[in-house]
VOBA-1610 file (N, C-alpha, C; in pm, whole numbers, padded with zeros to 5 digits, always signed):
BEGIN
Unk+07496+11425+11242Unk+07624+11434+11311Unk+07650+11579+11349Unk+07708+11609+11433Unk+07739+11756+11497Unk+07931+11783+11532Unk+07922+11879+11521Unk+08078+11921+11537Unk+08078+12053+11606Unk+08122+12039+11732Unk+08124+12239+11762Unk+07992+12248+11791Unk+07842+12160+11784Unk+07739+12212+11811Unk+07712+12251+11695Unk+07786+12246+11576Unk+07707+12253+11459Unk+07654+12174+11362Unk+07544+12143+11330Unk+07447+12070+11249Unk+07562+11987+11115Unk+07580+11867+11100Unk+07674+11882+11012Unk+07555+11689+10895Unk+07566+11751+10747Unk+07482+11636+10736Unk+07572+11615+10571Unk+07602+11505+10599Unk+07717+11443+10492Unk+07656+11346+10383Unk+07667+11315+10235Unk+07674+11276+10172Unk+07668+11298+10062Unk+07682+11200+09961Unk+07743+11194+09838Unk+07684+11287+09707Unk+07728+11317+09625Unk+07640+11371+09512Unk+07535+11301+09482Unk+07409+11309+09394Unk+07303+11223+09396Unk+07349+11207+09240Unk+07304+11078+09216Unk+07348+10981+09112Unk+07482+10929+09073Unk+07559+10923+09225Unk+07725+10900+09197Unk+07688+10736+09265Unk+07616+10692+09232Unk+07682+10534+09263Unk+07766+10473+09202Unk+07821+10389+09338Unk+07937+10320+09259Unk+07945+10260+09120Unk+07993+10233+09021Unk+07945+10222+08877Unk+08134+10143+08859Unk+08175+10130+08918Unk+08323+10030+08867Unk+08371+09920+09018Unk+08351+09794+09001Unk+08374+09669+09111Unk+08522+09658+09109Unk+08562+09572+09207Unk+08724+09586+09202Unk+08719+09478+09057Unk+08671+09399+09050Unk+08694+09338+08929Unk+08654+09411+08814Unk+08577+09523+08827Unk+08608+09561+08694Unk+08747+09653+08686Unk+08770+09690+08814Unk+08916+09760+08755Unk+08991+09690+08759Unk+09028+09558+08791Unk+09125+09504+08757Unk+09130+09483+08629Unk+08994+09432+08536Unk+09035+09405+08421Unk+09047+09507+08377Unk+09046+09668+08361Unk+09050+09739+08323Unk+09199+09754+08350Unk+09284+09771+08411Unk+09428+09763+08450Unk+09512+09629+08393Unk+09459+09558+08375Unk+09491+09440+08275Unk+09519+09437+08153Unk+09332+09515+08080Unk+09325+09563+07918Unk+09462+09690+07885Unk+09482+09754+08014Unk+09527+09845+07979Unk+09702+09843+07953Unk+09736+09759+08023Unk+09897+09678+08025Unk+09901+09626+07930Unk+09797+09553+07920Unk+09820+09487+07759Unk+09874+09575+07636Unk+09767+09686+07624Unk+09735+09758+07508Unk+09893+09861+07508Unk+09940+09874+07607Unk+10053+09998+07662Unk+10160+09895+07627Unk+10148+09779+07658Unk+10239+09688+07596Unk+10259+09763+07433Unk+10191+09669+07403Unk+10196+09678+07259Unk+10256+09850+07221Unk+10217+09901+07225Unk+10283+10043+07224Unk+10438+10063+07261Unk+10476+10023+07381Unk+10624+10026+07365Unk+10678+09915+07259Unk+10630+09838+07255Unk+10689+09742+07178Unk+10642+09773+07001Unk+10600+09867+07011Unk+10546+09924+06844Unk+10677+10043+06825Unk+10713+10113+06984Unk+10806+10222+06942Unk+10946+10140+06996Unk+10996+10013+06969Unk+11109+09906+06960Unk+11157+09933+07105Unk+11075+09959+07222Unk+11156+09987+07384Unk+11214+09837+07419Unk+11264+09818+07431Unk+11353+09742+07541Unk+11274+09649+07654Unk+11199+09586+07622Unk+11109+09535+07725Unk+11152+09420+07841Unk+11254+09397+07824Unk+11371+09306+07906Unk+11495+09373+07990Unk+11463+09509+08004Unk+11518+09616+08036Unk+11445+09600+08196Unk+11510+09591+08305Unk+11488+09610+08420Unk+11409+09722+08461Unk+11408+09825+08430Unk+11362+09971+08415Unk+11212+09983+08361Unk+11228+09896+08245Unk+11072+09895+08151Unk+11022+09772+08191Unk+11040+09694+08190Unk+10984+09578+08241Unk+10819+09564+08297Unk+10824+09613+08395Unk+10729+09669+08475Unk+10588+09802+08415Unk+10667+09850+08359Unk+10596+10003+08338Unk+10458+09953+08238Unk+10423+09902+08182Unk+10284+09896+08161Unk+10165+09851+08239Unk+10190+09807+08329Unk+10117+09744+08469Unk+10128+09887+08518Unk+10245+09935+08597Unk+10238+10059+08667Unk+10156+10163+08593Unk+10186+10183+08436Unk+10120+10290+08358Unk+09952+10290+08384Unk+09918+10134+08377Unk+09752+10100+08390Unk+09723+10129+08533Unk+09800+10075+08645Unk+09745+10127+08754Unk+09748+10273+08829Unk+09830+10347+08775Unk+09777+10504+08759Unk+09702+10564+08652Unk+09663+10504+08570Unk+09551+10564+08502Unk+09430+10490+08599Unk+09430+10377+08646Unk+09285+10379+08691Unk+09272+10427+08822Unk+09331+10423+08887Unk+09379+10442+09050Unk+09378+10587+09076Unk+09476+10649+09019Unk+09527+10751+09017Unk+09473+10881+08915Unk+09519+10888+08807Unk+09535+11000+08675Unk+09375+10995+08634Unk+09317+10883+08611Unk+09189+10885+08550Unk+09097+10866+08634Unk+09107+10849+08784Unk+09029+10805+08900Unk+08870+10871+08928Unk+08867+11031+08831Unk+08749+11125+08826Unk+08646+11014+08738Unk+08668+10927+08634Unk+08575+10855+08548Unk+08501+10743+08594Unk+08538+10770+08742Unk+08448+10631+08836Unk+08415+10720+08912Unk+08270+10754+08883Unk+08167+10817+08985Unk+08211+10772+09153Unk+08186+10653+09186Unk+08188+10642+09326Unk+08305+10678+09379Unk+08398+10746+09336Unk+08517+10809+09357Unk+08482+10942+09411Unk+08385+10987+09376Unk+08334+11192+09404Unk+08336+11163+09587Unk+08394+11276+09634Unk+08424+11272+09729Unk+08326+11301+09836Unk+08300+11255+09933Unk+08170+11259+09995Unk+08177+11414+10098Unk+08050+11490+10072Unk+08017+11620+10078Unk+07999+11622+10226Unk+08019+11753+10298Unk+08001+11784+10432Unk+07879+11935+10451Unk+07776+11928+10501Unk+07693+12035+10465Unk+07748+12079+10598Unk+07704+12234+10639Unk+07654+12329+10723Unk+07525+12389+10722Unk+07444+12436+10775Unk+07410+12502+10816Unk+07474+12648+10830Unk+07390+12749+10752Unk+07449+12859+10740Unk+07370+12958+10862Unk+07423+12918+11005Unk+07340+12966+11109Unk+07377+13117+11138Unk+07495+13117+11058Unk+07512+13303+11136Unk+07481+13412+11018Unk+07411+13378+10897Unk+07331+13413+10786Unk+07419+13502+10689Unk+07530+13419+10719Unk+07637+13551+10594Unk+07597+13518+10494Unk+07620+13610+10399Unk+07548+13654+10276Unk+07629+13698+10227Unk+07783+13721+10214Unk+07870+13812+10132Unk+07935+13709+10051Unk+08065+13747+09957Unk+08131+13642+09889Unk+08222+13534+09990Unk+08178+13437+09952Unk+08313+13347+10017Unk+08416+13290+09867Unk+08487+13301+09930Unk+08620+13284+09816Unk+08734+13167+09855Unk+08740+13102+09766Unk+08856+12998+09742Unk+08920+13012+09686Unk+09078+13083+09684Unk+09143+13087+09585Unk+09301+12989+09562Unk+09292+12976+09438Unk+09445+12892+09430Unk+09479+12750+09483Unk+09361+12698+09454Unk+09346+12543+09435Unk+09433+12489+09315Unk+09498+12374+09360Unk+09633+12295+09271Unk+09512+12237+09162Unk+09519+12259+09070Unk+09466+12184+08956Unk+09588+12101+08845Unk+09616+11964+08861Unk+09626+11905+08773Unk+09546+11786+08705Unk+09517+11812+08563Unk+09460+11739+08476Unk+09536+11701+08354Unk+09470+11662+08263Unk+09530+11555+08114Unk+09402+11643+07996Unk+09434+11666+07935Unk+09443+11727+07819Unk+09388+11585+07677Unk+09270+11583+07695Unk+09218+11466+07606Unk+09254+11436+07487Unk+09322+11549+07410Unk+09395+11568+07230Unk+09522+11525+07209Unk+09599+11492+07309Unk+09684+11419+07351Unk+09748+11341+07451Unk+09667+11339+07592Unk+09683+11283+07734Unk+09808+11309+07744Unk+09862+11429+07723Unk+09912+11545+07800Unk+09881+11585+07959Unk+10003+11659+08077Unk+09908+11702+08183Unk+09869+11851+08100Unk+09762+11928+08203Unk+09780+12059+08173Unk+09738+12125+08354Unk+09841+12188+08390Unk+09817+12216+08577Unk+09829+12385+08575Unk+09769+12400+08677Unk+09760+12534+08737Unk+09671+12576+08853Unk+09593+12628+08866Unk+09499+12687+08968Unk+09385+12720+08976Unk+09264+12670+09053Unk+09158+12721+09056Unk+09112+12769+09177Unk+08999+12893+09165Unk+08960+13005+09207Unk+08797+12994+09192Unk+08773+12949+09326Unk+08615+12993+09380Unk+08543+13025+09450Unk+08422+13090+09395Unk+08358+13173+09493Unk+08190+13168+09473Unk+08145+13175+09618Unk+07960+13170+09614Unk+07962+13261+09717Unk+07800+13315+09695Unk+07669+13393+09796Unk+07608+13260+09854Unk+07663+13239+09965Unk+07547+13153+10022Unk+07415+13180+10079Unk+07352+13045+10074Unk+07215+13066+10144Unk+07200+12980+10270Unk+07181+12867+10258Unk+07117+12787+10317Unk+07190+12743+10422Unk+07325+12685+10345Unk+07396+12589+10352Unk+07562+12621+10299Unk+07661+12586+10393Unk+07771+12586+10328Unk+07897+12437+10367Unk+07956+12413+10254Unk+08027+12238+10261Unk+08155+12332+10292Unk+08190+12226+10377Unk+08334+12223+10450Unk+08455+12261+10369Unk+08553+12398+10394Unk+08693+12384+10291Unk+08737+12318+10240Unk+08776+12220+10263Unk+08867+12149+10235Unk+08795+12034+10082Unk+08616+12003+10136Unk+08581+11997+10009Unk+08616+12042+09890Unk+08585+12160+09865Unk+08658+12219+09749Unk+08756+12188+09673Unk+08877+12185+09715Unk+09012+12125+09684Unk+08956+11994+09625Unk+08893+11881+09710Unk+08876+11739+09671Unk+08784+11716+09578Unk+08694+11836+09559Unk+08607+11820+09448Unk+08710+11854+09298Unk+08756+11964+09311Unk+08847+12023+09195Unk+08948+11887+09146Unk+09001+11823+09234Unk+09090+11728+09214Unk+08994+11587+09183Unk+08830+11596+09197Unk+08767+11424+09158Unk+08816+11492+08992Unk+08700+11596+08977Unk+08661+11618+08809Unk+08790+11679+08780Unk+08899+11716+08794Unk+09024+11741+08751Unk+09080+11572+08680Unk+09029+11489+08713Unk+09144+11348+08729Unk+09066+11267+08596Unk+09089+11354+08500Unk+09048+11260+08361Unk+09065+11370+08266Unk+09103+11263+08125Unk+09098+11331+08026Unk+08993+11414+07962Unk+09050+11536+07962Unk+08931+11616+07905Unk+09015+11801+07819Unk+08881+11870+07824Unk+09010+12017+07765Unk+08898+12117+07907Unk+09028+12229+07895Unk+08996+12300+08010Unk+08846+12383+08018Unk+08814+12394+07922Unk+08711+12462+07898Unk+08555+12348+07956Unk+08621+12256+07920Unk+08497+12142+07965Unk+08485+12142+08171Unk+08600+12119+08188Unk+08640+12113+08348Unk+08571+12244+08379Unk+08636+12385+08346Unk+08519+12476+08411Unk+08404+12471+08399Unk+08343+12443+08312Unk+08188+12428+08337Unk+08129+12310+08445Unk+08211+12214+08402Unk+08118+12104+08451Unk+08199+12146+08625Unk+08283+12202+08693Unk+08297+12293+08830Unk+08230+12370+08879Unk+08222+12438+08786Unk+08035+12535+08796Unk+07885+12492+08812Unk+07910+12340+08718Unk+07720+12279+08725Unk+07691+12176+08877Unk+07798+12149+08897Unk+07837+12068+09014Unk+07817+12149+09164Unk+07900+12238+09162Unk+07887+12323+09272Unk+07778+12415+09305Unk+07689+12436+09161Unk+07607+12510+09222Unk+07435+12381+09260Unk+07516+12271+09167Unk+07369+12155+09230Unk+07449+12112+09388Unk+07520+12103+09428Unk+07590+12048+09573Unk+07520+12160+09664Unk+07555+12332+09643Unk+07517+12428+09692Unk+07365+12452+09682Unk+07323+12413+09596Unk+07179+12505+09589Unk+07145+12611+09589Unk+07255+12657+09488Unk+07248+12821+09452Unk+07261+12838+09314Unk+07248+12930+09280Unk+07322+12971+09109Unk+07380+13107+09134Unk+07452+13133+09268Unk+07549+13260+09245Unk+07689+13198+09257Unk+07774+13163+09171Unk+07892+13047+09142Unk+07942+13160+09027Unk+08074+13194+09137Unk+08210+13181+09003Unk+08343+13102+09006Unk+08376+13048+08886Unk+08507+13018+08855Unk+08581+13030+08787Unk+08740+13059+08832Unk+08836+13114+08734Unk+08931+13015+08740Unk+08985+12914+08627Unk+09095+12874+08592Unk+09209+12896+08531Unk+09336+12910+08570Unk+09455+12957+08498Unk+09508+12822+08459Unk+09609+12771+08369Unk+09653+12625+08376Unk+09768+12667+08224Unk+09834+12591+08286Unk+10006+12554+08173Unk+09952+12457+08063Unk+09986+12435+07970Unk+09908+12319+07879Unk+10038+12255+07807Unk+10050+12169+07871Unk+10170+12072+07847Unk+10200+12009+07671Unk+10087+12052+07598Unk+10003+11999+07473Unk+10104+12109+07396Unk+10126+12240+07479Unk+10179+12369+07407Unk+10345+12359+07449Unk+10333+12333+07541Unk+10505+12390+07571Unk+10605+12245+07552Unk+10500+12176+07543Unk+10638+12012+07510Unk+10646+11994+07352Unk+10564+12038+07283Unk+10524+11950+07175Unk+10482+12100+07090Unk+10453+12092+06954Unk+10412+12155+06847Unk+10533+12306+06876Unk+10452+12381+06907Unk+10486+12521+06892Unk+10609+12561+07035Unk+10582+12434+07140Unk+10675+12441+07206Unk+10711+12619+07266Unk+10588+12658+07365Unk+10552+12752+07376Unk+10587+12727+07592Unk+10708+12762+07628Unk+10640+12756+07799Unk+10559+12834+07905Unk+10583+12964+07832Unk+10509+13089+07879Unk+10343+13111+07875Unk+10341+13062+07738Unk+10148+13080+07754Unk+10075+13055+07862Unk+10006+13094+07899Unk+09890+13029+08022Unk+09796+13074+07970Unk+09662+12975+07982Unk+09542+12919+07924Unk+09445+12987+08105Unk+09333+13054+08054Unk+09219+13130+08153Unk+09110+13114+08104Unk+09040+13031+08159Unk+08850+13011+08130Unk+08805+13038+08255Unk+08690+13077+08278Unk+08560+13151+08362Unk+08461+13092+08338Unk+08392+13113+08460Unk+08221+13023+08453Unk+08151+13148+08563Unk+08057+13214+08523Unk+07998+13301+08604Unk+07845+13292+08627Unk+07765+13276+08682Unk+07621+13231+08722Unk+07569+13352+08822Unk+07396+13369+08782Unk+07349+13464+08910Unk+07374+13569+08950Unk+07451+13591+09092Unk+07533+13763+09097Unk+07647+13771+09009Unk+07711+13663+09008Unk+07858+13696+08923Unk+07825+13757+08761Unk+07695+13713+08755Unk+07727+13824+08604Unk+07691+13937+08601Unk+07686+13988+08688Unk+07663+14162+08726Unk+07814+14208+08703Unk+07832+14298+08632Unk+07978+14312+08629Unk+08035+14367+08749Unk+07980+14428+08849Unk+08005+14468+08952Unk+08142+14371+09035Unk+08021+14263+09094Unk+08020+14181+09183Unk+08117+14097+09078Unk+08113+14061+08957Unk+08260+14018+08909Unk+08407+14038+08893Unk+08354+14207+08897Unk+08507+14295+08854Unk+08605+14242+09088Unk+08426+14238+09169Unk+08499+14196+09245Unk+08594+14084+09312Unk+08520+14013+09253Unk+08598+13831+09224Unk+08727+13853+09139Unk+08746+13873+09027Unk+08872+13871+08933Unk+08969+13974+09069Unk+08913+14059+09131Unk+09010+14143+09187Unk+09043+14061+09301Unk+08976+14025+09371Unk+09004+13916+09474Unk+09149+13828+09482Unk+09099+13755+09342Unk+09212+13664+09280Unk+09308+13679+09271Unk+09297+13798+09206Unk+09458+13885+09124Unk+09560+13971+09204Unk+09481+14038+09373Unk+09575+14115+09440Unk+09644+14029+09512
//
């Protein structure tokens, strides 16, 4: 396919086949009403309540649909290559991508921003990718430290490079609702590969970010 006269060749991550049928998410949105049932009705809610009534069906169909939608592979968003015909070679940078995710120690959200950047070679995928990739593997329970890496192993097998950095900032809902009841903290993990661990070429990325 071509755009602009430029070479454009699209598809999916390799080994993302579809792996969930509509019937399996239905029963999965089924098991899950059920089980969410039982839970309000363990903490004495009101289940004849116009208001609640409903909400364990709705709860199941945003966890599968929606909130947990990253845990069904055929969900990864289908990739747009380039051709890197005018041979830049410097940093390209993405910064301040919406990251919200869930926090696996309590399915908590925990949201904030991600920040990335490659040396290309070959090949470079369309903007807007980015964002939709951050938001597949953002959309399941997990802890932040796991999400940056597995942003990093992803992008640099999509790219076919290993010069990949990423910086995540994120609120942790786990901290400021609950225990220590903290709103100020913000939580920062990094993933650096190739040039980025030259401190050089890193001190230039973090600066990127930060002015």
């Amino acid at each position: 396919m071509k755009a602009n006269g430029t070479q454009i060749k699209t598809e999916k991550i390799k080994n993302q086949e579809p792996i969930t049928t509509a019937a399996g998410k239905l029963k999965k949105i089924q098991a899950i009403a059920f089980h969410f049932k039982k839970i309000m009705e363990t903490l004495e809610l009101n289940l004849e309540d116009p208001s609640l009534r409903d909400t364990p069906e709705r709860v199941a169909k945003m966890y599968v649909n929606e909130t947990f939608m990253g845990l069904d592979k055929s969900n990864f968003p289908k990739i747009s290559y380039f051709g890197n015909h005018y041979k830049y070679d410097e940093m390209i940078l993405i910064r301040d991508i919406t990251l919200f995710s869930y926090c696996e120690h309590h399915f908590v959200p925990f949201f904030g921003k991600v920040s990335i950047a490659y040396f290309p070679q070959n090949r470079v995928i369309g903007l807007s990718k980015f964002n939709r990739i951050v938001h597949f593997i953002a959309s399941k329970p997990q802890v932040q430290e796991k999400l940056t890496v597995e942003l990093g192993t992803v992008l640099k097998n999509l790219l076919d490079i290993d010069d990949i950095a990423i910086a995540v900032e994120a609120h942790h809902l786990c901290v400021a609702s609950r225990g220590i009841s903290d709103t100020n903290s913000v939580t920062e993990t990094s993933y650096f590969s190739g040039k980025f661990r030259k401190s050089k070429v890193q001190r230039q990325f973090l600066n990127s970010i930060t002015s």
